[in-house]
C-alpha positions in Angstrom: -19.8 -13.7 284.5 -19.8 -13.9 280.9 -22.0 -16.7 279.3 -20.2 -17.8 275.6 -23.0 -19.5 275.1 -26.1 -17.7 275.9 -28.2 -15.6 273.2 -28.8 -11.8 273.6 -32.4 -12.6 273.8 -31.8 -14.6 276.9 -30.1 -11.7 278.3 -32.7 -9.3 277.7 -34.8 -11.5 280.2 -32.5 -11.4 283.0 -32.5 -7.9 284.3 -29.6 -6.4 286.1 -30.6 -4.4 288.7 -28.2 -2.0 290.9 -30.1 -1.2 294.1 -29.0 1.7 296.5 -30.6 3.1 299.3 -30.0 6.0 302.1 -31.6 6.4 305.6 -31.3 8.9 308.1 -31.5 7.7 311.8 -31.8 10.0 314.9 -30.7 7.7 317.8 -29.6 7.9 321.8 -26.5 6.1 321.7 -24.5 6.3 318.9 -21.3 3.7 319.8 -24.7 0.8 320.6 -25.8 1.9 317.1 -22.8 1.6 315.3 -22.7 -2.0 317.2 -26.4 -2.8 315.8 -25.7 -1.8 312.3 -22.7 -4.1 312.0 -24.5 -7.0 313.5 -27.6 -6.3 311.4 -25.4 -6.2 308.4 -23.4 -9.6 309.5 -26.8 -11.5 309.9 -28.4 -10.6 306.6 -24.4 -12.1 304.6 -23.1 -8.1 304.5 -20.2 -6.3 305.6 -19.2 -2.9 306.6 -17.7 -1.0 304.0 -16.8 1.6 305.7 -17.3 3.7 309.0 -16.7 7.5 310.0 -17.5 9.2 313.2 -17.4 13.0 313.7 -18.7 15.8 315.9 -17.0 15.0 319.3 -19.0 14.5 322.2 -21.0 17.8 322.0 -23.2 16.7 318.2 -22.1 13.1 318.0 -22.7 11.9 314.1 -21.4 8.7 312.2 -22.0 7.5 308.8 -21.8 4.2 307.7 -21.7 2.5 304.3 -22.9 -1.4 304.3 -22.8 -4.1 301.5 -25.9 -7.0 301.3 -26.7 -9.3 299.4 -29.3 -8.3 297.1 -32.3 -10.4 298.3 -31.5 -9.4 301.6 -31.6 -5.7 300.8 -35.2 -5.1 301.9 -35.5 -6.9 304.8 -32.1 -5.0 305.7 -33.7 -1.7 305.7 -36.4 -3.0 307.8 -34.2 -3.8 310.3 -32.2 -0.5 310.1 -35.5 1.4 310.4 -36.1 -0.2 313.9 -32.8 1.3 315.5 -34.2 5.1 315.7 -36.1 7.5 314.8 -36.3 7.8 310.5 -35.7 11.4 309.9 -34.8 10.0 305.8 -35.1 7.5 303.6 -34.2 7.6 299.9 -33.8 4.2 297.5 -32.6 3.7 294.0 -33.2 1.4 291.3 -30.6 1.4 288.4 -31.3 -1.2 285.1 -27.4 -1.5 283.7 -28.9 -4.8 281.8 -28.1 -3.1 278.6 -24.6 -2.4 279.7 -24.2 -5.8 280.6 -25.6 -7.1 277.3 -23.2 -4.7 275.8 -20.0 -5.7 277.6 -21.2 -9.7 277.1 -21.1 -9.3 273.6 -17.7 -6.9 273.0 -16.3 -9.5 275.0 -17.7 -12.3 272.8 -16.4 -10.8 270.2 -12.7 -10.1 271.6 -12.7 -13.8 273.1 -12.8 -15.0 269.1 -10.4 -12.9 267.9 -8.1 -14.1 270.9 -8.5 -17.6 269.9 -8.4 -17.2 266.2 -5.3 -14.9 266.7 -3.7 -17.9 269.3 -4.2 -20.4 266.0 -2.3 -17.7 263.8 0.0 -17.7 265.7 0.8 -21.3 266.2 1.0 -21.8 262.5 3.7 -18.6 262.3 6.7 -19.5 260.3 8.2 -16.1 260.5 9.5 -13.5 262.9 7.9 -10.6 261.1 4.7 -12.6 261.3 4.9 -13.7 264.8 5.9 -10.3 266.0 2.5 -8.7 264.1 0.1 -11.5 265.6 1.7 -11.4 269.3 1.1 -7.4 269.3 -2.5 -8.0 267.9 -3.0 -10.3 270.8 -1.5 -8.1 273.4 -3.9 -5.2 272.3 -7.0 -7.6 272.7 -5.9 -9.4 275.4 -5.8 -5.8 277.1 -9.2 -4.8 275.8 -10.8 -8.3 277.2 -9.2 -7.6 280.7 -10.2 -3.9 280.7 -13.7 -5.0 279.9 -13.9 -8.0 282.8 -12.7 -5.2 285.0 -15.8 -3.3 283.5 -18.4 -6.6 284.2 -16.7 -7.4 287.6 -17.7 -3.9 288.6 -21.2 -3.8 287.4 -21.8 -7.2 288.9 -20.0 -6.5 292.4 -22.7 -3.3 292.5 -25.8 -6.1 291.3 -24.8 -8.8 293.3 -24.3 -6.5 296.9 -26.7 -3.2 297.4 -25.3 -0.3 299.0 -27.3 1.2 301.8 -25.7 4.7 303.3 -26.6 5.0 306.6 -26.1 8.6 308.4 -27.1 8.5 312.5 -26.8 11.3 315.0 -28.2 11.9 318.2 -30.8 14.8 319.0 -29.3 17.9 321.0 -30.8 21.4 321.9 -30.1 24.1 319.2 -26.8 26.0 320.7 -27.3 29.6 320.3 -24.7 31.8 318.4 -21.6 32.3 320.5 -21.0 35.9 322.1 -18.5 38.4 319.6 -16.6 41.4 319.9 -15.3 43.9 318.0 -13.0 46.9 319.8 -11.0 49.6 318.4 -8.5 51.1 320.9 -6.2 54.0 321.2 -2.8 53.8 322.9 0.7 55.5 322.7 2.3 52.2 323.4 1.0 49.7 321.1 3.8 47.5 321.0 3.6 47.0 324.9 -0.1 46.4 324.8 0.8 44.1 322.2 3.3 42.0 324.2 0.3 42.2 326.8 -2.3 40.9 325.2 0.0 37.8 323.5 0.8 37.1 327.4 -2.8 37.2 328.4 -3.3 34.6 325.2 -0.5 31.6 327.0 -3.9 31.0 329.5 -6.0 27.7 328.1 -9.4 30.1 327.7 -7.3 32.1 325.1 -6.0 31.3 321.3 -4.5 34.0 319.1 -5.7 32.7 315.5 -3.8 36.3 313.9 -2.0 39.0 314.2 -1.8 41.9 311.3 0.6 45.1 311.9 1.5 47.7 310.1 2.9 51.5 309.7 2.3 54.3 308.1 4.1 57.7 308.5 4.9 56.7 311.9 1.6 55.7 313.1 1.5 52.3 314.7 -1.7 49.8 314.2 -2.3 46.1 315.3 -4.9 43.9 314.9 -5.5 40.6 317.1 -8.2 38.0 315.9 -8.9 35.6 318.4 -11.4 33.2 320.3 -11.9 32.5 323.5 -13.9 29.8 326.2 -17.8 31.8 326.7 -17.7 31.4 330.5 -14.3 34.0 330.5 -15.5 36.1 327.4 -16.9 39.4 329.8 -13.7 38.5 331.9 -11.1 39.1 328.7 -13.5 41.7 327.0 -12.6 43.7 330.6 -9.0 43.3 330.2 -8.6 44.6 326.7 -11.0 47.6 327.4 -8.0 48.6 329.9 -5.9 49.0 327.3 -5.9 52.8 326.4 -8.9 54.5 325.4 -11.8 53.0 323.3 -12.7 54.5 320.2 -15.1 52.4 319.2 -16.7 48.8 320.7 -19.4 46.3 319.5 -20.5 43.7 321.4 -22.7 40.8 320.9 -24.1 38.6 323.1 -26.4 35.4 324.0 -28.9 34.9 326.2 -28.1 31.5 328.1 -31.0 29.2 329.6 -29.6 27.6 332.7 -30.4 24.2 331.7 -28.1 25.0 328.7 -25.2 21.9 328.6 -21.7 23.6 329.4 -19.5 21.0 327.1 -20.1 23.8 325.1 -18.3 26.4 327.1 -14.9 24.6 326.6 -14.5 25.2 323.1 -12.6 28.4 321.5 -15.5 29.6 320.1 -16.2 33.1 321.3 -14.6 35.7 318.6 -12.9 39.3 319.6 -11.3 41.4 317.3 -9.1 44.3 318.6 -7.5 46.6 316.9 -4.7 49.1 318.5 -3.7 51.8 317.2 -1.8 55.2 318.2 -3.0 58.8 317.9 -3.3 60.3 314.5 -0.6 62.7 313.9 -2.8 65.5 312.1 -5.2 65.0 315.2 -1.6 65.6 317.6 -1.1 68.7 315.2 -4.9 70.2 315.7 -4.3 70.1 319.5 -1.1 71.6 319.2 -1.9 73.8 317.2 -5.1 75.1 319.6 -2.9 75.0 322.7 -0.5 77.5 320.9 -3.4 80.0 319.9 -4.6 79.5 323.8 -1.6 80.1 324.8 -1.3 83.0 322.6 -4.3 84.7 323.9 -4.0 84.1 327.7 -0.5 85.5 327.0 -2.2 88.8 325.6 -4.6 89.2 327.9 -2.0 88.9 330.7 0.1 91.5 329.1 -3.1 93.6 328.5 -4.3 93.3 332.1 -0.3 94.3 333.4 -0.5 97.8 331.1 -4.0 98.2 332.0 -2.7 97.9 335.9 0.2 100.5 335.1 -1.9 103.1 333.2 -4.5 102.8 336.5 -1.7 103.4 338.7 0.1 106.4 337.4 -3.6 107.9 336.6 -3.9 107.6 340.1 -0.7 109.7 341.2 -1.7 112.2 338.5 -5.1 112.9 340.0 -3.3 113.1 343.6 -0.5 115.3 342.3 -3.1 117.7 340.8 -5.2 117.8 344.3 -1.9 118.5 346.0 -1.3 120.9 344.0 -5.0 122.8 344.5 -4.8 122.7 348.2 
């Protein structure tokens, strides 16, 4: 790597080039792609530096970082670019010549003071001496390995190109899952609770949270979770029959039939319901009006009983009196 030998202006001829590339492929089949790249990669004296698949079966993706020599690096890409459709392609260039030059000649410099430390040392008589010169030539030795670790580097990065490959296949946009959001009232919200966690141990349903609280003794629960799209109406039915519904939003999709269902078997539908007892001051208004209700059928009742009375002993004082003239 290092040339002991060679003059800077030598160096300055021989450029050290870092070339990196990325390409972006949309293909059909993305297991036979992964097999392509990795025998592209083998032909032109690469390897595979590393793989990662995502996305599942529903938005298959992979990315895939290769090493090739660097007069292969071209024709490389070429090859790549037959494999799909090119949706990217970015390159880079890097000059690091002046890094190397640099590293060359701190390391030309350190290798001297290594071997004229080496002869110092041989000629050592004593231990105070020997002592001073061995940790000398610990510290450079550790500066000259620290720097080869420096050159090894830049010259691992010259010597193979890095190409970044990312590959998916195409797939139709999937439109934004169906939502809910339900506020209900109940006396029991405890046992609707326990309901609804029962209704969650089916496979469409999963419970994500639960938040539940008091406050001057009214009760309130909240329930985040997601459910499969086919059984959304389905469970947005069940929870509406759990007390009264204050308030409910609802959000839906429009589905094409041609629509892939692999879709539907993912938790991906979100309701949030909320439960809640009545409001105490709202208890107290009621109350409060049944008693003045009360109050007033009560007078009226007792109005209409005297009213009766006085009517019936009118009456047997206006008979008395035509008794009386007769």
């Amino acid at each position: 790597i290092v040339d002991n030998e060679g003059t800077a202006g030598v160096e300055m001829y021989d450029r050290k080039i870092i070339y990196t590339a990325s390409i972006t492929l949309e293909v059909s089949d993305i297991e036979a792609t992964i097999n392509a790249i990795s025998s592209i990669t083998s032909n032109h004296g690469g390897f595979v530096e590393n793989l990662t698949t995502h996305g599942g079966k529903i938005f298959p993706q992979a990315n895939i970082t290769i090493r090739v020599p660097q007069k292969n690096y071209e024709s490389t890409i070429a090859s790549l670019k037959t494999l799909g459709i090119v949706e990217s392609h970015n390159a880079s260039i890097e000059d690091v010549s002046s890094q190397v030059i640099d590293i060359n000649a701190r390391l030309k410099s350190l290798y001297s003071q290594e071997t004229s430390l080496r002869n110092l040392l041989a000629d050592a008589e004593g231990i105070s001496d020997i002592l001073s010169i061995e940790s000398e030539l610990t510290r450079v030795r550790s500066e000259i390995e620290k720097l080869e670790g420096q050159m090894q580097f830049l010259q691992g990065k010259i010597d193979m190109s890095s190409i970044y490959i990312s590959i998916f296949t195409p797939h139709d946009p999937i439109p934004d899952p169906p939502s809910a959001f339900l506020r209900i009232q109940s006396t029991k919200v405890s046992k609707r609770l326990d309901e609804i966690k029962s209704y969650s141990e089916s496979d469409h349903v999963i419970i994500d949270r639960i938040v539940s609280s008091s406050n001057d003794g009214r009760e309130t629960s909240t329930i985040s979770m997601r459910v499969h799209q086919p059984l959304f109406a389905s469970t947005l039915d069940f929870l509406e029959g759990q007390g009264k519904i204050l308030s409910k939003e609802v959000s839906e999709e429009i589905r094409r039939e041609s629509e892939s269902t692999e879709w539907d078997q993912i938790h991906n539908s979100p309701i949030t319901v909320t439960l809640t007892t009545p409001d105490k001051n709202s208890i107290g208004v009621l109350t409060i009006i049944g008693i003045s209700f009360g109050a007033i059928i009560t007078g009226i009742l007792i109005w209409l009983a005297f009213y009766k009375t006085y009517q019936a002993g009118r009456n047997r004082a206006d008979r008395f009196i035509q008794d009386q003239s007769l």
